[in-house]
PLY file of the C-alpha trace (Angstrom):
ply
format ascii 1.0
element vertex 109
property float x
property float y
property float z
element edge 108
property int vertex1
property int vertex2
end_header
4.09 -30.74 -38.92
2.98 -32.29 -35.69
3.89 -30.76 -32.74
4.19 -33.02 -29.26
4.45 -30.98 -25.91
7.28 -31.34 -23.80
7.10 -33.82 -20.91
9.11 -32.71 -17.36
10.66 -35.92 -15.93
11.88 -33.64 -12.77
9.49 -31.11 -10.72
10.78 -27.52 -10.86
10.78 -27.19 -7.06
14.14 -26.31 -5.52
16.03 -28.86 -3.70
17.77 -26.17 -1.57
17.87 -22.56 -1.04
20.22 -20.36 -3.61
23.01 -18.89 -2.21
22.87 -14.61 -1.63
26.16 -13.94 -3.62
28.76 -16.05 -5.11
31.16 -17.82 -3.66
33.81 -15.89 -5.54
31.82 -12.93 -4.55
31.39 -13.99 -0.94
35.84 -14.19 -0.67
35.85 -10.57 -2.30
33.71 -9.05 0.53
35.09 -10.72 3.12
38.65 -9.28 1.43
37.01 -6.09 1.44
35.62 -5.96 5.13
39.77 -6.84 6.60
40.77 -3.85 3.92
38.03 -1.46 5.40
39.09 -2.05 8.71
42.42 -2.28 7.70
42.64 1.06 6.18
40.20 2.94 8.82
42.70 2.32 11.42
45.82 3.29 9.52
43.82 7.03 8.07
41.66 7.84 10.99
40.33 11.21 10.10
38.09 12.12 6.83
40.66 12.73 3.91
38.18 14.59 1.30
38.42 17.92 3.01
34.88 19.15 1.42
35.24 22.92 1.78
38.84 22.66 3.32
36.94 22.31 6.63
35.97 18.65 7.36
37.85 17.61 10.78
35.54 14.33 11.44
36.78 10.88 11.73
36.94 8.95 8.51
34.27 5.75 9.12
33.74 4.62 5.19
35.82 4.07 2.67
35.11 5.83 -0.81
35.90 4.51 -4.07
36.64 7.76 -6.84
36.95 5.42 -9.51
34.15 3.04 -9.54
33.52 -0.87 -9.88
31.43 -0.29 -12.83
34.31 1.78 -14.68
37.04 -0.39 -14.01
38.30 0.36 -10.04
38.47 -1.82 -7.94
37.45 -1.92 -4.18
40.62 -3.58 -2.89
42.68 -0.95 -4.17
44.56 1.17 -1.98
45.17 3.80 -5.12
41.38 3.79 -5.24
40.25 4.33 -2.02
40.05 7.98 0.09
38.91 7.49 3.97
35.86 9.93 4.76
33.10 10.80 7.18
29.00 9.77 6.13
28.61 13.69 5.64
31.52 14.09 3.16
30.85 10.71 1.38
26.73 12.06 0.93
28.00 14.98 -0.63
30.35 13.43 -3.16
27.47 11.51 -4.35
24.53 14.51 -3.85
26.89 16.65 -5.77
28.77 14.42 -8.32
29.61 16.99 -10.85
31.72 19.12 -7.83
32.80 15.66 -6.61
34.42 15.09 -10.07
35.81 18.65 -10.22
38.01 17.88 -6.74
38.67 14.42 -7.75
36.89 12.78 -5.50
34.43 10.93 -8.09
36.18 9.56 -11.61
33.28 9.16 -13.87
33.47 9.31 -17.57
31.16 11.77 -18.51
32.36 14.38 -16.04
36.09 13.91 -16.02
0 1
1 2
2 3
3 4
4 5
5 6
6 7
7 8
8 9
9 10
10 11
11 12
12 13
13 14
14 15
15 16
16 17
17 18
18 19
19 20
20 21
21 22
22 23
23 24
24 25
25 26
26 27
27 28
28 29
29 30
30 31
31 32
32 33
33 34
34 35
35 36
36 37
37 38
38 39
39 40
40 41
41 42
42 43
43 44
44 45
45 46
46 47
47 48
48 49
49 50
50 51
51 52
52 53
53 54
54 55
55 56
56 57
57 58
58 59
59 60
60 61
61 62
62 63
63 64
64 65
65 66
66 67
67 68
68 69
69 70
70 71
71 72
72 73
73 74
74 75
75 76
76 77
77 78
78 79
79 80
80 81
81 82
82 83
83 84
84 85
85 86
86 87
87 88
88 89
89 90
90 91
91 92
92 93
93 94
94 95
95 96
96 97
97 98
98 99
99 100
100 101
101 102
102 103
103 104
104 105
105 106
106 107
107 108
């Protein structure tokens, strides 16, 4: 069997530069920045409570359940307002995290 190489009729060199995200992806975080804000102003102070103690103001929003197992990050049902400290805990100590509710993850629920 003969075998002829393949012969590019086009160069391989990009015409323009590729987008960062989506475009569907793009609408989603710019859906998500007006729901952060949204939401920051309505629940000002840190709502996960990490020893009963935490009195800080609330300047992320954390998702328990996340993209990856079905949440979703528009979702007010799946969204808890909280302080940098608090939200470094939940994820430094996921198994406790899971125990208060604060992380939904299937191998630890």
């Amino acid at each position: 069997m003969k075998r002829t190489p393949l012969k590019r009729k086009t160069s391989l060199k990009r015409k323009g530069s590729l987008a960062p995200v989506s475009k569907k992806r793009a609408r989603t975080n710019r859906q998500r920045a007006k729901f952060v804000q949204e939401e920051l102003s309505n629940r000002q102070w840190c709502e996960a409570k990490i020893g009963g103690v935490c009195t800080r103001r609330a300047v992320e929003i954390h998702e328990p359940l996340p993209r990856s197992l079905g949440g979703s990050i528009l979702d007010r049902a799946n969204s808890v307002a909280i302080c940098r400290a608090c939200h470094r805990w939940v994820h430094d100590n996921v198994k406790e995290a899971c125990q208060l509710g604060l992380l939904k993850l299937s191998g630890h629920v």
